[in-house]
C-alpha positions in Angstrom: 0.0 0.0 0.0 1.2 3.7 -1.0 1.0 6.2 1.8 1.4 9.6 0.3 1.8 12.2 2.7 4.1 14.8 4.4 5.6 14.9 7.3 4.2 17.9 9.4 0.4 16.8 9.0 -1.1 15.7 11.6 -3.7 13.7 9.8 -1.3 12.1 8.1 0.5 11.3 11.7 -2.5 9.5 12.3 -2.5 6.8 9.5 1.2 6.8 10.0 0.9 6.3 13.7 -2.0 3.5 13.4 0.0 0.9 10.5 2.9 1.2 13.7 0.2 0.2 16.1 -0.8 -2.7 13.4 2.6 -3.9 12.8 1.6 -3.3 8.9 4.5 -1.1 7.1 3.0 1.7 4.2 5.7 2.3 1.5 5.6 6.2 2.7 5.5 8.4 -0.1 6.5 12.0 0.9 4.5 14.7 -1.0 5.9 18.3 -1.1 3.4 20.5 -1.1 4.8 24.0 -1.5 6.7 22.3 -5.1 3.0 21.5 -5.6 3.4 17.9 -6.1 -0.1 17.6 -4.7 -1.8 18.8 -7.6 0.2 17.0 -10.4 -1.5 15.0 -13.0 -0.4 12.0 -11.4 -1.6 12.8 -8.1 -5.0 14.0 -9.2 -5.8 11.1 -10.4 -5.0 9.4 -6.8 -7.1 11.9 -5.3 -8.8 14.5 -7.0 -9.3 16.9 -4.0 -5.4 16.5 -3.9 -5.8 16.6 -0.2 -2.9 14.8 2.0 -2.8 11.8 3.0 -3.9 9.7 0.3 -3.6 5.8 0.5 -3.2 3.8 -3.2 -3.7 0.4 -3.8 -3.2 -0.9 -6.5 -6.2 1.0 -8.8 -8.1 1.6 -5.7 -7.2 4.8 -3.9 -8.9 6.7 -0.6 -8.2 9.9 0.8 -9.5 11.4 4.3 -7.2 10.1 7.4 -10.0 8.9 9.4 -11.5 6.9 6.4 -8.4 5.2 5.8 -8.1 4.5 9.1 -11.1 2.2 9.5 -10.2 1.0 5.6 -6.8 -0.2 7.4 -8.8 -1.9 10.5 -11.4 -3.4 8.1 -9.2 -4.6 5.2 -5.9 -5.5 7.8 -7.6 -7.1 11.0 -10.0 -9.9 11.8 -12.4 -6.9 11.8 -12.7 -7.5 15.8 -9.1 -6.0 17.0 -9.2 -3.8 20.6 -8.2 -0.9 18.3 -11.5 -1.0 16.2 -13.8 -3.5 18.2 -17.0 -5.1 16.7 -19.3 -3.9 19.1 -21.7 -1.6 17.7 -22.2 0.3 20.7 -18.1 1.3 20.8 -18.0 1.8 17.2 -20.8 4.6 17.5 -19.0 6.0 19.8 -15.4 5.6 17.9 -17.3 6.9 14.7 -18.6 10.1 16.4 -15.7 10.4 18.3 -13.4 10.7 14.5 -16.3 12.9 13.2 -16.1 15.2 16.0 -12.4 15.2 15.4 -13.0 16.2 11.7 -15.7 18.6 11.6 -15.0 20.4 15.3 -11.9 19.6 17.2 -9.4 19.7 14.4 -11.2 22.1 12.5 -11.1 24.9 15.4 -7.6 23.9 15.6 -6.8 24.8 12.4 -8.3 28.0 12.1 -6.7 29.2 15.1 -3.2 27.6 14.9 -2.7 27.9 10.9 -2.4 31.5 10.9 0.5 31.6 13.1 2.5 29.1 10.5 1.5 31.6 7.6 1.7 35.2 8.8 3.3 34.8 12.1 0.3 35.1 14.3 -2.4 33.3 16.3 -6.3 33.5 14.9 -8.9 35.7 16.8 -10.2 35.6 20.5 -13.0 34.3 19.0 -11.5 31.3 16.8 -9.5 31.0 20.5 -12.7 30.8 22.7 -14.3 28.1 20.0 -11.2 26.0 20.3 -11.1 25.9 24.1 -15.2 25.1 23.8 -13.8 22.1 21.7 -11.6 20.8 25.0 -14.4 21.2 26.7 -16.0 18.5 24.9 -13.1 16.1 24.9 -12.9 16.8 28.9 -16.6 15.9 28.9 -15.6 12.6 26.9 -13.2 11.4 29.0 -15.1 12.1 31.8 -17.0 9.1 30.8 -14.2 6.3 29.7 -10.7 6.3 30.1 -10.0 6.6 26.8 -12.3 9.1 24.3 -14.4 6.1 22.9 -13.8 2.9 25.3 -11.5 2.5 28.4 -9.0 1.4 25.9 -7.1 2.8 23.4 -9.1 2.6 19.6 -8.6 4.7 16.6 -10.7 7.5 18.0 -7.7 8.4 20.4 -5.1 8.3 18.0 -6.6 10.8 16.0 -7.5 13.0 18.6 -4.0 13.1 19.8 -2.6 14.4 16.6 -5.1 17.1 16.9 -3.7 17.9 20.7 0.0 18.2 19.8 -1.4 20.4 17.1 -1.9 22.8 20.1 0.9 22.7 21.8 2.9 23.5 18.3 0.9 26.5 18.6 1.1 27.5 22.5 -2.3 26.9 22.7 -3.0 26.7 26.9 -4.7 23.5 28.1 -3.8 23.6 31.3 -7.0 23.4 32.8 -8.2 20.5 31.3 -6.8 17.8 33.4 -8.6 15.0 31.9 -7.0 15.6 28.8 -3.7 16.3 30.1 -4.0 13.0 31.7 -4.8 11.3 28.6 -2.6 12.6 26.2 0.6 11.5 28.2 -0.7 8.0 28.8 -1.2 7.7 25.1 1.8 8.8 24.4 3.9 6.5 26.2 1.4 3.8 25.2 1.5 4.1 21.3 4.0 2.5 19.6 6.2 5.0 17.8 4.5 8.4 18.9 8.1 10.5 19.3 9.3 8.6 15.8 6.0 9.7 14.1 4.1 12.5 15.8 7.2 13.5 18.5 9.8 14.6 16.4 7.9 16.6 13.8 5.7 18.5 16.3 9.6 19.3 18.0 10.3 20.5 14.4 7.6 22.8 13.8 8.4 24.6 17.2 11.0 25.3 16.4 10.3 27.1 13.2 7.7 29.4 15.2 8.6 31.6 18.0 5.9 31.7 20.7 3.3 34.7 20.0 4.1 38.1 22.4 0.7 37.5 23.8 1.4 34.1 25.0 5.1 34.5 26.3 5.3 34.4 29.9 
């Protein structure tokens, strides 16, 4: 399987950080965006939205990290692994768990953290206050489980933990969220490969951003 991706996306992390969890090796195929490689003929017709990452197989291709991530789990497990259980119940709750990831969590994230990698400063108080809302919800998720869809680890966390170092690339405070401070370390001392994959990127983006005046103590 072809894994095109880059290196300092945290969605593609995610897919990245899973096939460790699965013992499954991807023949990683970086992409480099500002060369425009994503928008090549020959990528386009991978994935059309030219959107990283993008997983090829053979003549069937899918894009979207948490669609390939239950692709992986379906098409690479007995379809009943801890990571992506059978049960319908914790799949709802994995499923909506990815989705709130996608269309709220990372999302906020984005539009708050993104402008400081492209003009050198943090979004608005208002994209701020939406983004701490977001925490908010995961502290009410793990309020629940120990883990953001089961008392065990699953998909949904790996994701979501992406997301999370996306903040602290950025400065973002989540201090008083101990639920998810909690979390996030035991995740990351329990995922196989987190400072390989995730760790040592997030270190390198830091260090190409100084932290914001408003946020220097």
């Amino acid at each position: 399987m072809d894994l095109y991706y880059t290196a300092l996306s945290p969605p593609c992390w995610s897919v990245i950080l899973l096939s460790r969890q699965l013992n499954f090796p991807l023949n990683l195929k970086p992409i480099d965006t500002t060369a425009g490689e994503h928008k090549t003929e020959h990528f386009l017709k991978i994935n059309p939205t030219h959107t990283l990452p993008a997983l090829a197989v053979d003549e069937y291709a899918i894009s979207e990290s948490r669609a390939i991530m239950i692709y992986l789990m379906e098409s690479q497990t007995d379809g009943n692994h801890p990571l992506y259980p059978k049960d319908v119940k914790t799949r709802g709750l994995i499923h909506n768990r990815l989705d709130f990831d996608l269309g709220t969590f990372y999302k906020r994230a984005i539009d708050y953290c993104m402008p400081l990698f492209r003009i050198g400063s943090l979004g608005p108080e208002e994209n701020a206050a939406k983004l701490d809302e977001a925490l908010g919800f995961l502290e009410a998720f793990l309020s629940k489980t120990q883990y953001v869809a089961a008392d065990h680890l699953t998909i949904a966390d790996i994701s979501l933990v992406a997301t999370v170092t996306t903040l602290d690339i950025c400065y973002f405070d989540r201090s008083k969220y101990n639920k998810v401070a909690a979390w996030y370390d035991t995740c990351k001392k329990e995922l196989i490969g987190y400072e390989d994959v995730i760790g040592d990127s997030a270190a390198g983006w830091r260090k190409l951003f100084k932290k914001p005046a408003s946020e220097a103590k």
